[in-house]
C-alpha positions as CSV (number, residue, x, y, z in Angstrom):
1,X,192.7,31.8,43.9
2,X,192.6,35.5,44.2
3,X,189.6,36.4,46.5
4,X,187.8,39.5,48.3
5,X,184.8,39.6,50.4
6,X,182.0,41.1,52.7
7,X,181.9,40.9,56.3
8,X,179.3,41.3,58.6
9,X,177.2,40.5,61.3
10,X,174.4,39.4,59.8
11,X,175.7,39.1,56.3
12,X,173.4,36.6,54.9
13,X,171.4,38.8,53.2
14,X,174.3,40.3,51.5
15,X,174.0,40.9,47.3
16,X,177.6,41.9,47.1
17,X,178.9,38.4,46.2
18,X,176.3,38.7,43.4
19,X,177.3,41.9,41.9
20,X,181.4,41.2,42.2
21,X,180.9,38.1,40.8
22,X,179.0,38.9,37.7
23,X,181.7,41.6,37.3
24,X,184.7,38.9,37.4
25,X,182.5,36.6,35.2
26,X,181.7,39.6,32.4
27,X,185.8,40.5,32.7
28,X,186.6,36.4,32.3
29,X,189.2,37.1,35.6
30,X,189.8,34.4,37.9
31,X,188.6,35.7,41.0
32,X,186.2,34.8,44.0
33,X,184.3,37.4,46.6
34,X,182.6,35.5,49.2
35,X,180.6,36.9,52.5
36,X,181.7,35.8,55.9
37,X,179.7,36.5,58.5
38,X,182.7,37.9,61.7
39,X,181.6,38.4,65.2
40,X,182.5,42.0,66.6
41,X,185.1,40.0,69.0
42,X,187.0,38.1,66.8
43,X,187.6,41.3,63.9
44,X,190.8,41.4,65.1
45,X,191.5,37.9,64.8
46,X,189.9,38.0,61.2
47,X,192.1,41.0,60.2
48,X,195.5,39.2,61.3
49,X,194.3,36.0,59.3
50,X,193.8,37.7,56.4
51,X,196.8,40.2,56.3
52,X,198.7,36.3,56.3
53,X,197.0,35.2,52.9
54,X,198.9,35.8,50.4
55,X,195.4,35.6,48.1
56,X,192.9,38.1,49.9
57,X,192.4,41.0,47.7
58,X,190.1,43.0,50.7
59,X,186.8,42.9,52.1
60,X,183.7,45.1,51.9
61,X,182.8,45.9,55.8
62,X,179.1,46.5,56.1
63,X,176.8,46.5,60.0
64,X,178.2,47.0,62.5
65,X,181.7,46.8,62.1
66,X,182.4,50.2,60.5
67,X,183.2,51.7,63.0
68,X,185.4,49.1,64.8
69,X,187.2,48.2,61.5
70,X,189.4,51.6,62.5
71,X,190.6,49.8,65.2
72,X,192.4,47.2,63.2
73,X,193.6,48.6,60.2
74,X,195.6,51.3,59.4
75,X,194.5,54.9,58.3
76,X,196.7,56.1,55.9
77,X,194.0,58.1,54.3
78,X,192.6,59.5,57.4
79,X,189.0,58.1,57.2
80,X,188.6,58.4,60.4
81,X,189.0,61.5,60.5
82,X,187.2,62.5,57.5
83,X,183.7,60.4,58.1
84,X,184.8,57.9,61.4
85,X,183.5,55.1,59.5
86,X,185.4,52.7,57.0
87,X,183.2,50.1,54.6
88,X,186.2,49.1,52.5
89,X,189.8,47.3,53.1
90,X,192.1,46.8,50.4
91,X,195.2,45.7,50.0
92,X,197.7,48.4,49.3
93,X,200.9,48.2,46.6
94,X,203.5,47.1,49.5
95,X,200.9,44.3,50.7
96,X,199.8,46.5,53.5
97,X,195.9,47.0,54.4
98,X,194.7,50.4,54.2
99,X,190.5,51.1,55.4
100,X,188.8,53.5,53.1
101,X,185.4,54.2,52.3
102,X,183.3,54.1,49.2
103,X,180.4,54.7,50.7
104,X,180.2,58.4,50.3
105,X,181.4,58.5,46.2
106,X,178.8,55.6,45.7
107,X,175.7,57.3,47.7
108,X,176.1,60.5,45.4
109,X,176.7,58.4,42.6
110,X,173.1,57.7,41.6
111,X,171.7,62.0,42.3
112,X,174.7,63.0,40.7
113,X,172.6,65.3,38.6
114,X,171.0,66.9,40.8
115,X,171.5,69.9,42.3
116,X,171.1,69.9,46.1
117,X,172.9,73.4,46.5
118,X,171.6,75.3,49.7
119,X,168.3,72.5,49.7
120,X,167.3,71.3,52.7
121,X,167.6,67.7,53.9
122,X,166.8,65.0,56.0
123,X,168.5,62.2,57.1
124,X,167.8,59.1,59.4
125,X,170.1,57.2,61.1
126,X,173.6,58.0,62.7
127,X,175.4,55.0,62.3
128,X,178.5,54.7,59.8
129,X,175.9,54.5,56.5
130,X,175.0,57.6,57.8
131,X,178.7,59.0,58.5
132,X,179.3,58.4,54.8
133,X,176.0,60.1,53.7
134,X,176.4,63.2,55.6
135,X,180.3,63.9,54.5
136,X,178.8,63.2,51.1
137,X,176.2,65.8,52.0
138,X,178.4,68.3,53.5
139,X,180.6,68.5,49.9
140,X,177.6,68.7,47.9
141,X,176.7,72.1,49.8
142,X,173.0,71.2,51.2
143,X,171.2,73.7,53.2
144,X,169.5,73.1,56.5
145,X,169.9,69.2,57.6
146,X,167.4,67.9,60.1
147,X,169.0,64.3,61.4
148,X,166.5,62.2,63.1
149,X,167.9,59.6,65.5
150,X,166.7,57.9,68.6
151,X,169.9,59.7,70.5
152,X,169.5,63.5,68.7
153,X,172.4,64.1,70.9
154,X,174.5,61.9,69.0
155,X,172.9,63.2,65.7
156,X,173.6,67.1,66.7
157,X,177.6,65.4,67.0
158,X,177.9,64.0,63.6
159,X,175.9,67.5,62.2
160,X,178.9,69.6,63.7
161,X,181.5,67.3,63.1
162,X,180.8,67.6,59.3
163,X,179.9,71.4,59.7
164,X,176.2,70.6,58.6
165,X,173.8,73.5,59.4
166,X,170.9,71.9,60.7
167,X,169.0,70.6,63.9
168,X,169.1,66.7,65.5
169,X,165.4,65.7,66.5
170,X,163.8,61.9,67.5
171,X,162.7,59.8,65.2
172,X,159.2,60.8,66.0
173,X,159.5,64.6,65.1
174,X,157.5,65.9,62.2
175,X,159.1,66.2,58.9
176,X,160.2,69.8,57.4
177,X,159.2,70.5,54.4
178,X,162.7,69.3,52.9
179,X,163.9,68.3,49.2
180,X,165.8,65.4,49.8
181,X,164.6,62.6,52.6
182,X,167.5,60.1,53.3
183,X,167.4,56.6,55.4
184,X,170.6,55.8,56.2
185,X,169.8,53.5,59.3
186,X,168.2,50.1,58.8
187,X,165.0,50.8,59.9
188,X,162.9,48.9,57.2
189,X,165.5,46.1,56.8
190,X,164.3,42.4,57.0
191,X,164.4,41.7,60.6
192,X,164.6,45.3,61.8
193,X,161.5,47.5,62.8
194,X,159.6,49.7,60.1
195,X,160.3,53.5,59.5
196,X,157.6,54.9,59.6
197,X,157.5,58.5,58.5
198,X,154.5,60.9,57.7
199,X,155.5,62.0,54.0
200,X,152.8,64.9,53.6
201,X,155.4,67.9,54.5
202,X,158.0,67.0,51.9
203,X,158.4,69.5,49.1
204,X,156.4,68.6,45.8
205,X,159.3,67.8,44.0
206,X,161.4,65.8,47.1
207,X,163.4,62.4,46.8
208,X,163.2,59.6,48.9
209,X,166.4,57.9,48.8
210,X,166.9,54.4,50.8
211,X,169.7,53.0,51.4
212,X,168.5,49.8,52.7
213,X,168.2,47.0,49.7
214,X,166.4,44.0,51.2
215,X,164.0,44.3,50.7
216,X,164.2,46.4,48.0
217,X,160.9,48.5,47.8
218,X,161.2,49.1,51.9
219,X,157.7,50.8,53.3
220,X,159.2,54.1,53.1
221,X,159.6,54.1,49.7
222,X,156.6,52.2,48.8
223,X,154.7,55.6,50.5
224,X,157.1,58.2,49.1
225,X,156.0,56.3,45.3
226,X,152.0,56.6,46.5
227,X,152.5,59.9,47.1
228,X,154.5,60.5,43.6
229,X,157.3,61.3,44.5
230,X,161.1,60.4,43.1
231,X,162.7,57.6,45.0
232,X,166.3,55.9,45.1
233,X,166.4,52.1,46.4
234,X,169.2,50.7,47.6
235,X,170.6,49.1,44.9
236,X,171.8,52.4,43.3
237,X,174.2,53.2,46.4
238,X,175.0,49.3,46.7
239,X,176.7,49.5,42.9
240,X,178.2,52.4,43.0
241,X,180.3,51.8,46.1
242,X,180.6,48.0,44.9
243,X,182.4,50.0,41.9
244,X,184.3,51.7,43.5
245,X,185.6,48.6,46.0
246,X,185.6,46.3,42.8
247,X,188.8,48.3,41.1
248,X,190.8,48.6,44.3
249,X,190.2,45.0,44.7
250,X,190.8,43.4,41.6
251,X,192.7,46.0,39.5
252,X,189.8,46.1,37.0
253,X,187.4,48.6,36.3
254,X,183.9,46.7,36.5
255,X,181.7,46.8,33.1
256,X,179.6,49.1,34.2
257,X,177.7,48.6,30.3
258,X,176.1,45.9,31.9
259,X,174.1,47.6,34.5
260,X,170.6,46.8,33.2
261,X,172.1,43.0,33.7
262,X,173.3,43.0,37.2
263,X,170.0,44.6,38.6
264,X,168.0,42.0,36.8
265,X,169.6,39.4,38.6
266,X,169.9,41.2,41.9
267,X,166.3,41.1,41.8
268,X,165.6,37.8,40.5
């Protein structure tokens, strides 16, 4: 049977089988996505195996192999390049594997109406979420972007490597008074250590957008609703680059008309 998956290290906690398989089920295809938990060491391993089966479709590539994922498949596309990071391997029309990344179009995906032009941002994190998040930012044409990280010299990297105006500070700094407040690290995750932010400077009007889905309403979003403000969970950014991964997979667009569906179960 035709199959993709998710790999990871964890991967337990994964939703993607759940959201790709509801899609084959609505579509009545005969499919399979699985998650596969793959130690950093054996990636390449994993990579030859599956290049060999005739039936693997691709994998989504979530902590912490984005970044090593570049070392084992090609880069037609020049991700690397582009963001450094890769969180999707298809297979191409000549049975090659080609890393991409729909990280970035799936991020965007849920703000897509609104206008971040010249606003100014923060992001946490400077991982490959965060790679995907600030190329995303960078052709969305944000104003200044304050990156917190615990290494700000890593942060000030990724700021110049995307041609992001904007200053790298530790986690601990005090917020500015931006628009837009992104976590793209998994501080808040299950397992991982809190984020723990002091909201007050955000604008009146700011959104709190989390990228970490499990759990779903993380702390920082729990205190960015207490203090009224807009906030984007996880979810959002986990369908719309499941979407995206979904068609290059499986050939199919998913039926997106069921969305209302698939985030009822994912939160069953």
């Amino acid at each position: 049977m035709t199959y993709a998956e998710v790999i990871g290290d964890p991967i337990s906690h994964s939703k993607s089988p759940l959201i790709h398989g509801f899609w084959l089920r609505k579509l009545g295809m005969d499919g399979e996505y699985r998650a596969t938990r793959v130690d950093a060491a054996d990636l390449g391993a994993f990579f030859a195996n599956r290049a060999a089966d005739p039936e693997w479709r691709g994998c989504n590539v979530t902590v912490p192999h984005k970044l090593a994922v570049l070392d084992h498949v090609p880069d037609p596309g020049d991700v690397k390049g582009a963001i450094g990071a890769v969180n999707t391997v298809f297979r191409g029309p000549e049975g090659d594997l080609i890393a991409t990344n729909t990280d970035a179009a799936g991020f965007l995906s849920p703000i897509a109406d609104v206008d971040l032009a010249a606003r100014p941002v923060v992001v946490v994190g400077a991982g490959g979420a965060a790679r995907a998040v600030l190329f995303a930012l960078s052709r969305a044409g944000v104003g200044q972007v304050t990156l917190l990280n615990r290494t700000p010299l890593k942060g000030a990297a990724l700021l110049a490597r995307f041609g992001l105006k904007g200053e790298a500070l530790p986690l601990t700094a005090r917020l500015p008074a931006a628009s837009l407040l992104v976590n793209a690290s998994v501080l808040g995750m299950t397992g991982q250590p809190p984020l723990d932010l002091d909201l007050s400077p955000l604008a009146e009007d700011a959104l709190v957008y989390d990228i970490v889905y499990a759990p779903l309403v993380t702390p920082l979003l729990a205190a960015a609703q207490a203090r009224g403000l807009d906030t984007v969970d996880g979810l959002e950014m986990l369908v719309g680059q499941a979407a995206l991964a979904f068609e290059l997979f499986f050939g199919a667009a998913p039926p997106r008309g069921h969305d209302e569906e698939l985030r009822a179960l994912l939160l069953a």
